[in-house]
C-alpha positions as CSV (number, residue, x, y, z in Angstrom):
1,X,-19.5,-53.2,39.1
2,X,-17.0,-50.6,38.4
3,X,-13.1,-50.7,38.9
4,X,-11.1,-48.9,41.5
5,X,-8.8,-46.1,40.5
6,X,-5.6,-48.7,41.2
7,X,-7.4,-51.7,39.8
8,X,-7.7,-49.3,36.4
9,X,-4.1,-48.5,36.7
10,X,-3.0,-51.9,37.3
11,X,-5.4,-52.8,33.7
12,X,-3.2,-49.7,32.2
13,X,0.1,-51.2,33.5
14,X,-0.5,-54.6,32.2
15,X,-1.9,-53.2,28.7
16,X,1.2,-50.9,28.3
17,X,3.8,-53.4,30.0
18,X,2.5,-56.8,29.2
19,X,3.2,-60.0,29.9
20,X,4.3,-58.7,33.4
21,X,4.5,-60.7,36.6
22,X,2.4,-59.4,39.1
23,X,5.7,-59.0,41.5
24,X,6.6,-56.2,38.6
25,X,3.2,-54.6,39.0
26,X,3.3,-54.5,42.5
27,X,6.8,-52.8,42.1
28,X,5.6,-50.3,39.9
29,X,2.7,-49.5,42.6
30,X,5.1,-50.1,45.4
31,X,2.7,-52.1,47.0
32,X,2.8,-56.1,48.4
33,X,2.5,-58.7,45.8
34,X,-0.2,-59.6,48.5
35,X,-1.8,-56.3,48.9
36,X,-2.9,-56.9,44.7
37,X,-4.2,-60.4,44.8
38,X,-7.9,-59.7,45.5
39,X,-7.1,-56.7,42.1
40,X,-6.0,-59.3,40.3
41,X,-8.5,-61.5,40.7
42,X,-11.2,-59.4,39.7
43,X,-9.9,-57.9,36.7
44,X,-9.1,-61.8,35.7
45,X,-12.9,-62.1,36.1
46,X,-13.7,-59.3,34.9
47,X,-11.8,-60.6,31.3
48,X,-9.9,-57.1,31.2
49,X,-6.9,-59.3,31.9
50,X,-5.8,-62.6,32.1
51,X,-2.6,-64.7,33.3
52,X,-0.3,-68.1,32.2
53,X,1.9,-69.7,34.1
54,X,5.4,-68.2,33.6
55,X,4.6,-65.9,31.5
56,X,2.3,-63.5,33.8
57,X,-0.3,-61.3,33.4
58,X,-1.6,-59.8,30.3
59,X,-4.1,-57.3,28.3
60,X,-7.3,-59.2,26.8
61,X,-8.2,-56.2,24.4
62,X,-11.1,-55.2,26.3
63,X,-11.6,-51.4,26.0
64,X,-11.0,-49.4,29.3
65,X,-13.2,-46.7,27.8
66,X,-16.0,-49.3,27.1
67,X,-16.2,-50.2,31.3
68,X,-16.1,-46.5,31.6
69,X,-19.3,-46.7,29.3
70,X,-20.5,-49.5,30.9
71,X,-20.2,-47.6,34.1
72,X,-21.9,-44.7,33.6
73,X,-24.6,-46.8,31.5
74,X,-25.7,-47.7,35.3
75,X,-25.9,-44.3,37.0
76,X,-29.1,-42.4,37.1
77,X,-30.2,-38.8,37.4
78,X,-31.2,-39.2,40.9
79,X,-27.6,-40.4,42.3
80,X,-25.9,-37.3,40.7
81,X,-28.8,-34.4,41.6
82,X,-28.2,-31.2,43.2
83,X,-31.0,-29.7,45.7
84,X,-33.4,-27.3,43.4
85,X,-33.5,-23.6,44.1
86,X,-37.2,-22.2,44.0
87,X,-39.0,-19.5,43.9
88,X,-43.0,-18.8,44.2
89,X,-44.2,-17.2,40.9
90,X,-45.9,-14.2,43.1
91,X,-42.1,-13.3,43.6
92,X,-40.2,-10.5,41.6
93,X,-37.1,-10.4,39.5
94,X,-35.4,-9.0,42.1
95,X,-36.1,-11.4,44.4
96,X,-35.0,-14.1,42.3
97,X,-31.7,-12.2,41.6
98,X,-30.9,-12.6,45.6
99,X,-31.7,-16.3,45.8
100,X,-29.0,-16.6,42.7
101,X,-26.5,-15.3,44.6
102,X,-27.9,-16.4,48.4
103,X,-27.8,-19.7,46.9
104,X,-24.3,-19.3,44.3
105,X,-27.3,-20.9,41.1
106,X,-27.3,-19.9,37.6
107,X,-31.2,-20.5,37.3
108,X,-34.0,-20.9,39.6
109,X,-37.0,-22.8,39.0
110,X,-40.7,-20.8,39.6
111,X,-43.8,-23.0,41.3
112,X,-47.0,-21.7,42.1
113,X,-49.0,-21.9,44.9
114,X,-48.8,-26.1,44.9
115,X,-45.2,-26.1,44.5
116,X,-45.8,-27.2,41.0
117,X,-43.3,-26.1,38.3
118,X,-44.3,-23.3,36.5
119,X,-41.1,-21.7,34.5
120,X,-37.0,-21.4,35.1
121,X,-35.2,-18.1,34.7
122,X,-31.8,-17.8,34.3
123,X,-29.2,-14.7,34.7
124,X,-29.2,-14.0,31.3
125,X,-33.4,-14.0,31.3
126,X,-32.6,-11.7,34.8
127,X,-30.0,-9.7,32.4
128,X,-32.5,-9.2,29.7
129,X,-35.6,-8.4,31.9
130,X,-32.9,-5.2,33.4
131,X,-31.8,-4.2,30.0
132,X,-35.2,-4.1,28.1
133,X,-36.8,-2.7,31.3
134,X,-36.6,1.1,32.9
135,X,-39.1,-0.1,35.5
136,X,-37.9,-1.5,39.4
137,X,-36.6,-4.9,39.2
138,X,-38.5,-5.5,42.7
139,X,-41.4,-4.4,41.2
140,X,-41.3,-7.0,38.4
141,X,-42.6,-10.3,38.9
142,X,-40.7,-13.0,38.2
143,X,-43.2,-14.3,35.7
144,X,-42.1,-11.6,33.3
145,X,-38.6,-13.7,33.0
146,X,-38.4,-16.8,33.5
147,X,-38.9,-19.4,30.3
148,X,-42.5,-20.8,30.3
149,X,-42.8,-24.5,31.6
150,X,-43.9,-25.5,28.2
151,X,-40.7,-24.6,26.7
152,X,-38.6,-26.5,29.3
153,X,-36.4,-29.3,28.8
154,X,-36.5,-31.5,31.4
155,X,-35.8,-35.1,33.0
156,X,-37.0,-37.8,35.7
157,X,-35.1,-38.8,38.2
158,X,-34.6,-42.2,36.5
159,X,-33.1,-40.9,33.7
160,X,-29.6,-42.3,33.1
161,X,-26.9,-39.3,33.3
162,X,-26.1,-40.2,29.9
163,X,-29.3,-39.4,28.7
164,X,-29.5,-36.1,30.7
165,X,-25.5,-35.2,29.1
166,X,-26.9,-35.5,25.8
167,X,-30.0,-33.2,26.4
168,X,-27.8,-30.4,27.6
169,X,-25.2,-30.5,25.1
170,X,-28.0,-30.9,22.5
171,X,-30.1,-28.1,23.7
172,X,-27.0,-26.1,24.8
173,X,-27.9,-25.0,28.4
174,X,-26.2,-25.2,31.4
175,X,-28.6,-27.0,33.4
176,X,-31.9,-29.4,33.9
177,X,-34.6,-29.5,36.3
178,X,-35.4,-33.0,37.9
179,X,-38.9,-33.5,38.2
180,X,-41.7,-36.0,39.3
181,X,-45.0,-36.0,37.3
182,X,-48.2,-35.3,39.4
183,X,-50.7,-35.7,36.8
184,X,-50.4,-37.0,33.6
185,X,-53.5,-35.3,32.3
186,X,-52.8,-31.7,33.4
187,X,-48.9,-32.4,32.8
188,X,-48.3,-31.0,35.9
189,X,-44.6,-31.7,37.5
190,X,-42.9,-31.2,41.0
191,X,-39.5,-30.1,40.8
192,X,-37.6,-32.7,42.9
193,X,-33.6,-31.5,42.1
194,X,-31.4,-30.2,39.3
195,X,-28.5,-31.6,37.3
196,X,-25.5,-29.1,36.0
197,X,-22.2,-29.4,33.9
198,X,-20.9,-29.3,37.4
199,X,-22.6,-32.6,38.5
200,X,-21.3,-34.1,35.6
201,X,-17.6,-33.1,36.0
202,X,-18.0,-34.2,39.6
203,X,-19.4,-37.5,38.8
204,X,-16.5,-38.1,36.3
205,X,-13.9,-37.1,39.0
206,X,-14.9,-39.7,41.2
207,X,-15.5,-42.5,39.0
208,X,-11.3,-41.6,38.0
209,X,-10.5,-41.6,41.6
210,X,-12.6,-44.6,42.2
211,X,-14.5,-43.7,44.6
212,X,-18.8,-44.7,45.0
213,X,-20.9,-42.1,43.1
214,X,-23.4,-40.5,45.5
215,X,-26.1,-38.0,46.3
216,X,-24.9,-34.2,45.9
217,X,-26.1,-31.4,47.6
């Protein structure tokens, strides 16, 4: 279970302050001694902190950063994902150019005709294709641009986030495609979402604020 943004400050207070009543923490939050008994209670449980009689509450030791770990240890792929961005692969560069900037994406993914995943291009593949090219970028099919699906990095839904982080700083791109295998013999994959530096800064955000990590659009 993770801790609220006040019962972390309330762990920071007692680490930085300790021993402290809990009528000086509630001070210091300018809340009710009441308002922080159920707070109390569960970082007590929780062994982040404990209490003695007249003496008052103090830090255990227990690393704030390791519940952050323990945290994010729990959160998968599919809580954090964005809605993909396709394109068929009968489309041209152009036409994946306007559903970049229809759709405010740095990549879209190609599928054929069954929707299966087939390739990803990116502005700077789009960039490329218009530098190296003197021809009409709506006469250009997409397929001329985009990365082939062979040489995509991608992950399942069930993939924990931190396993999808450490793809993308290790392969140093700016996004992943979430996708559900169809066949395991033809390797072929349904895109089902996406995952970006931003999800990742957004899912960080809330866990700070406290708040319960959801689906993103």
């Amino acid at each position: 279970m993770g801790l609220t943004a006040r019962q972390k400050r309330i762990a920071e207070i007692v680490r930085v302050g300790g021993p402290i009543t809990g009528q000086h923490i509630a001070d210091k939050l300018s809340v009710t001694r009441a308002a922080l008994r159920s707070d109390l209670a569960i970082l007590v449980m929780s062994g982040i902190i404990d209490a003695r009689p007249k003496v008052g509450y103090f830090f255990t030791g227990k690393s704030t950063l390791g519940l952050l770990t323990e945290e994010i240890s729990d959160i998968l792929v599919s809580d954090i994902q964005s809605t993909p961005v396709v394109i068929k692969n009968t489309q041209s560069a152009y036409e994946a150019i306007i559903s970049m900037f229809v759709e405010d994406v740095g990549s879209v993914y190609v599928v054929d005709e069954r929707n299966l995943l087939v390739g990803v291009v990116s502005r700077k593949d789009l960039l490329k294709l218009a530098t190296n090219s003197n021809g009409d970028m709506k006469t250009i099919p997409v397929v001329m641009a985009m990365t082939p699906l062979a040489k995509m990095i991608m992950v399942s839904p069930d993939t924990t986030v931190a396993g999808a982080a450490r793809k993308v700083i290790d392969n140093q791109i700016d996004s992943l495609p979430v996708v559900k295998c169809v066949d395991e013999k033809t390797k072929d994959y349904e895109v089902v979402g996406r995952i970006t530096k931003t999800n990742f800064t957004r899912l960080f955000v809330e866990i700070a604020e406290g708040k319960e990590v959801g689906h993103h659009k």
